[in-house]
C-alpha positions as CSV (number, residue, x, y, z in Angstrom):
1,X,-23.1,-34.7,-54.2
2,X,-19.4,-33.1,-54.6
3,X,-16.8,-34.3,-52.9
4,X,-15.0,-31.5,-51.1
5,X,-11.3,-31.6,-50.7
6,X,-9.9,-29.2,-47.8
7,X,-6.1,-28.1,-47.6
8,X,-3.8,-26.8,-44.6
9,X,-4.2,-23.0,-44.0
10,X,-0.9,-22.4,-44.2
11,X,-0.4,-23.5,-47.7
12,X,-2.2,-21.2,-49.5
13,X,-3.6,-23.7,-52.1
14,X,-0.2,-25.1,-52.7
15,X,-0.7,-29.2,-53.7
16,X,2.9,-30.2,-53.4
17,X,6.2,-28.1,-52.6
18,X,9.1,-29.2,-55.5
19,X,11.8,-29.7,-54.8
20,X,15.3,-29.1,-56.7
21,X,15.4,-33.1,-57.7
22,X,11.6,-33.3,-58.1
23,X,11.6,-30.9,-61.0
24,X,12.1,-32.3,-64.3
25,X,13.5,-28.8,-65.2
26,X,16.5,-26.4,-64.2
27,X,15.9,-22.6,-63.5
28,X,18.5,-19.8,-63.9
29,X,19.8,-20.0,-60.4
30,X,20.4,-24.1,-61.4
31,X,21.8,-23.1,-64.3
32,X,24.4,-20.3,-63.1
33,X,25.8,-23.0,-60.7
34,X,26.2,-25.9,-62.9
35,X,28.1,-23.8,-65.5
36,X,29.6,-21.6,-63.2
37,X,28.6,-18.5,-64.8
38,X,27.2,-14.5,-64.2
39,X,22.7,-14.8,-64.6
40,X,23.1,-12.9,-67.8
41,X,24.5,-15.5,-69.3
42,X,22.6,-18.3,-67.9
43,X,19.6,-17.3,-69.5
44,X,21.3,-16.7,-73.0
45,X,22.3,-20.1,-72.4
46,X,18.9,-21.0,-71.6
47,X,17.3,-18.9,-74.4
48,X,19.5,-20.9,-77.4
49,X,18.7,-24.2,-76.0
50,X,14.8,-23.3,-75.5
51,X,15.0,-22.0,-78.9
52,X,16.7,-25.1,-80.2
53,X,14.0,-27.7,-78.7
54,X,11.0,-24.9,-79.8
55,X,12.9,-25.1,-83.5
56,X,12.8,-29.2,-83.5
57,X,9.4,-29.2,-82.3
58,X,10.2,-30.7,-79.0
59,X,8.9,-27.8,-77.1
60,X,6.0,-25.5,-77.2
61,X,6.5,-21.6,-77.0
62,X,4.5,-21.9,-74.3
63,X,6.7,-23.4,-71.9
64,X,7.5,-21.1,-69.1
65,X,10.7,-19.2,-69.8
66,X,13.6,-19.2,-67.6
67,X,13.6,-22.9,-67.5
68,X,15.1,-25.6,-69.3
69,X,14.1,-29.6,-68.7
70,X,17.0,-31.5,-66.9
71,X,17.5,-34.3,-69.7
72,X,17.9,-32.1,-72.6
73,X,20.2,-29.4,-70.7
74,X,22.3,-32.8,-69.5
75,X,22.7,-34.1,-72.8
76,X,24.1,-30.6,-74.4
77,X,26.6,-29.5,-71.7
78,X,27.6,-33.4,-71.5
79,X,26.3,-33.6,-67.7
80,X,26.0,-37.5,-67.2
């Protein structure tokens, strides 16, 4: 016998809504306000440092783009 697990209708399968200082990562939006700059740029900024951690084999290719994980980003722009 299977256990069946029911969810809210108004969820729409949804477990768990994050929230900004659940995530363990930053998105462009995060990024454009931390550093102050235009979106452009927040996802070049984003691209070098996912390209840096994907280079040093502390990230997989697969890992969504447009987001970079908090600790990593904290420790390069010298966020405490």
């Amino acid at each position: 016998m299977q256990a069946v697990v029911s969810l809210p209708d108004n969820r729409n399968g949804v477990l768990k809504i994050l929230h900004n200082e659940d995530r363990n990562y930053y998105l462009v939006g995060d990024v454009m306000k931390i550093l102050g700059v235009s979106r452009p740029k927040a996802y070049k900024v984003i691209r070098a440092l996912r390209e840096e951690l994907i280079s040093g084999g502390k990230l997989i290719e697969e890992y969504p783009c447009g987001r970079i994980p908090k600790k990593y980003f904290d420790s390069r722009c010298g966020i405490e």
